[in-house]
N, C-alpha and C positions, 0 to 999 in steps of 0.2 A: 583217661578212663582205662583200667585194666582188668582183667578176671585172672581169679587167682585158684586153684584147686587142692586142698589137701585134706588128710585125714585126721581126726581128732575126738577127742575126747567129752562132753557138756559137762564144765565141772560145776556151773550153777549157770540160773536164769536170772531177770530182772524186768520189774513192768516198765512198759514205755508205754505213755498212753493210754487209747482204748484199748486195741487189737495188738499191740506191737510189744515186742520183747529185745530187751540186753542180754544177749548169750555169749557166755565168757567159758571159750574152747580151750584145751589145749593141745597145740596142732603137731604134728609130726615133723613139716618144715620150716615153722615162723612162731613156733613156741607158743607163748597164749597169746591171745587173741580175742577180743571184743568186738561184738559187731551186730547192729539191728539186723533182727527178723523181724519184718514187717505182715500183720494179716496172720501171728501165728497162736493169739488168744481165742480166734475165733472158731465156732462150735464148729462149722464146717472144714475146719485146716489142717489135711493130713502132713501137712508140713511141721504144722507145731508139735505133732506127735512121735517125731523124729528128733528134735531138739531139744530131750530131757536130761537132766543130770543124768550120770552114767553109762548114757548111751555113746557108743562108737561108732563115728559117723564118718563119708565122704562129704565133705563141703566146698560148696562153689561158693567164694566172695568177689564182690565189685566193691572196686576203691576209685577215689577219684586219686590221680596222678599214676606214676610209675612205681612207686612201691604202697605195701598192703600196710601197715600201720603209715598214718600219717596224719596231716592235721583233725580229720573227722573219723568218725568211726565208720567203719567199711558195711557193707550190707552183704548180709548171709543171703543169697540170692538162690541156693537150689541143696539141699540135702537130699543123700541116701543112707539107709540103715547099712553097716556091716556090722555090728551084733548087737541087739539089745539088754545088753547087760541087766539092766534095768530092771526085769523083768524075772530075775531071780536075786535079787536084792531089795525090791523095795516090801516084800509081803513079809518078810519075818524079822522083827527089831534089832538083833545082835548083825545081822548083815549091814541091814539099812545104818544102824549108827557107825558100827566099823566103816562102813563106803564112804558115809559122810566124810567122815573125818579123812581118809585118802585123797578125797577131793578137795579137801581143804589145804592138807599137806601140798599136792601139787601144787594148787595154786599161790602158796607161801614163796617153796621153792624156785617161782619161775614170776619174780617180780617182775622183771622188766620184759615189755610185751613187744613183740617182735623178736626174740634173740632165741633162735634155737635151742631146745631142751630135750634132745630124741633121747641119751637113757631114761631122764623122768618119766617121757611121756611111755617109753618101751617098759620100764617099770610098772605106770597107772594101769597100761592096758592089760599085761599079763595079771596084776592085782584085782584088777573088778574080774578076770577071768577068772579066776581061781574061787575069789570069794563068792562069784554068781554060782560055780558049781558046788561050791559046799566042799570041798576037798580035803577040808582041816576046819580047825573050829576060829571063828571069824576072830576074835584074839587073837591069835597067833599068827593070822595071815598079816591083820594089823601092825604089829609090833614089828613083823617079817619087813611087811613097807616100811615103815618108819626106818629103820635101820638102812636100809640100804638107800633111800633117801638120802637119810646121811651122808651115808657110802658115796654116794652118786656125787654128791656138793661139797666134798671133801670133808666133811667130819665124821671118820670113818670112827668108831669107839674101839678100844682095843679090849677084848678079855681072854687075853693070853700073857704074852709078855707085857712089862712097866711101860705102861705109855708117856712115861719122862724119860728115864733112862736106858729101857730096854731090856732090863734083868728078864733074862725067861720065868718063864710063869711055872705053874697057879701062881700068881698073887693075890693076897684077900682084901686089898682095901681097894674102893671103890670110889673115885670122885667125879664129878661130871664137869667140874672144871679143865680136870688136868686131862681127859681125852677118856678116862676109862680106866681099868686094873692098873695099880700101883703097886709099886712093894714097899716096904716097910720105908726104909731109908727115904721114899719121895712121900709119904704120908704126909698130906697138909690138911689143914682143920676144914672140919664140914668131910671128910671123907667116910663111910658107911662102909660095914664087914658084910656081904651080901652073901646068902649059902653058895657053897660051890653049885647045888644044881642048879639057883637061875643063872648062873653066870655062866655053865654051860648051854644053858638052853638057850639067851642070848647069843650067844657064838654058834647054836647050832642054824636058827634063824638068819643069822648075817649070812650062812655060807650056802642055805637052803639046807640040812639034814633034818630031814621031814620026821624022820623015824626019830630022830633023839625026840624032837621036839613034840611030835603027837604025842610021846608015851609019859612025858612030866607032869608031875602031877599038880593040880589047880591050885593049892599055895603056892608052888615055885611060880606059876606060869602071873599072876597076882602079884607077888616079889617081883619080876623082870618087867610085865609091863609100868610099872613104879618106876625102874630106873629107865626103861627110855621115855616115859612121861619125861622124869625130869630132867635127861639129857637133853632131849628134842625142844624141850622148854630155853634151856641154855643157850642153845644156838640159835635160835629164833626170836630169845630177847619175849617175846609172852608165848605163852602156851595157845592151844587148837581152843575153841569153842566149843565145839562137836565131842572133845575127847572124855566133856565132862558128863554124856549121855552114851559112854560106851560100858557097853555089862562086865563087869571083872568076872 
């Protein structure tokens, strides 16, 4: 029997039972994480009010043996709030679908449970932060994740230089097979001529340049998220559920 303590993420719930829930974290030291919260459906249980999607939490679990994933799922045995995200995400729908869908992202990203995933998870947290303060417009903060998700798991997209060759850039063709910007010479079929602004404003997003990227204007920013729709679709083999409930 061991107790285990870290911080993490609720990137969804699930019913057990009457009273009892499947809460699937993604934690700081043992990556995601699944584990009953027992007693936390019930009208009285300020604990269950602690363990909602998007919330950032301190979590104490009990596992039977010496490590925390193992043959049974661990019980979520003591939560505290460190920010409730939550709470300026779920009241207005371009946030609340945006967030969804980051939450679903992480939890794509970090299949295999127990194996550490701290840039994601350092990723998810500064992303609900941003997107609970309103900072920039929930699109963009979205597409920001997505991208450096990528980044993070190594399918980083190139939109500078040929992402087969190298040829320095602008390049105009676009393929979501070949990594990103192509030049002419690597051009293979299915490749799109995309305007230079979203593929700027893609690039401004990868590297964080807030200022290119607030001032572009709502066609391009519609163009760009299109092409990481369909990149992030590629590399993941099917696309987000959530992503089909996010406002262009």
């Amino acid at each position: 029997m061991s107790l285990f303590r870290d911080d993490g993420v609720v990137l969804r719930t699930q019913k057990l039972g009457e009273a009892d829930r499947i809460i699937t974290i993604l934690t700081r030291g043992h990556g995601r994480v699944r584990a009953v919260a027992r007693g936390v459906r019930r009208t009285k249980s300020k604990f269950g009010a602690r363990l909602e999607p998007f919330s950032h939490v301190d979590v104490q679990f009990f596992a039977r043996g010496s490590e925390l994933i193992g043959r049974g799922l661990p019980l979520c045995t003591q939560s505290e709030t460190i920010a409730p995200y939550g709470g300026g995400i779920v009241t207005d729908y371009a946030r609340y679908t945006a967030g969804t869908a980051m939450l679903e992202t992480a939890e794509r990203f970090t299949d295999h449970e127990g194996e550490p995933a701290v840039q994601q998870y350092l990723l998810l947290v500064g992303g609900l932060r941003t997107l609970a303060r309103g900072e920039h417009a929930p699109s963009l903060i979205l597409d920001a994740f997505l991208l450096r998700s990528l980044a993070v798991n190594g399918y980083a997209p190139s939109f500078e230089d040929c992402a087969r060759c190298g040829m320095p850039g602008p390049n105009r063709f676009f393929s979501v097979a070949a990594g990103g910007v192509i030049c002419g010479d690597c051009r293979v079929p299915g490749s799109v001529v995309p305007s230079a602004e979203a593929v700027a404003l893609l690039s401004a997003l990868l590297t964080g340049d807030w200022e290119t990227a607030d001032a572009c204007e709502a066609r391009h920013v519609r163009e760009g998220s299109g092409l990481v729709s369909a990149y992030l679709h590629w590399h993941l083999e099917r696309g987000l559920r959530s992503l089909r409930y996010v406002e262009k």
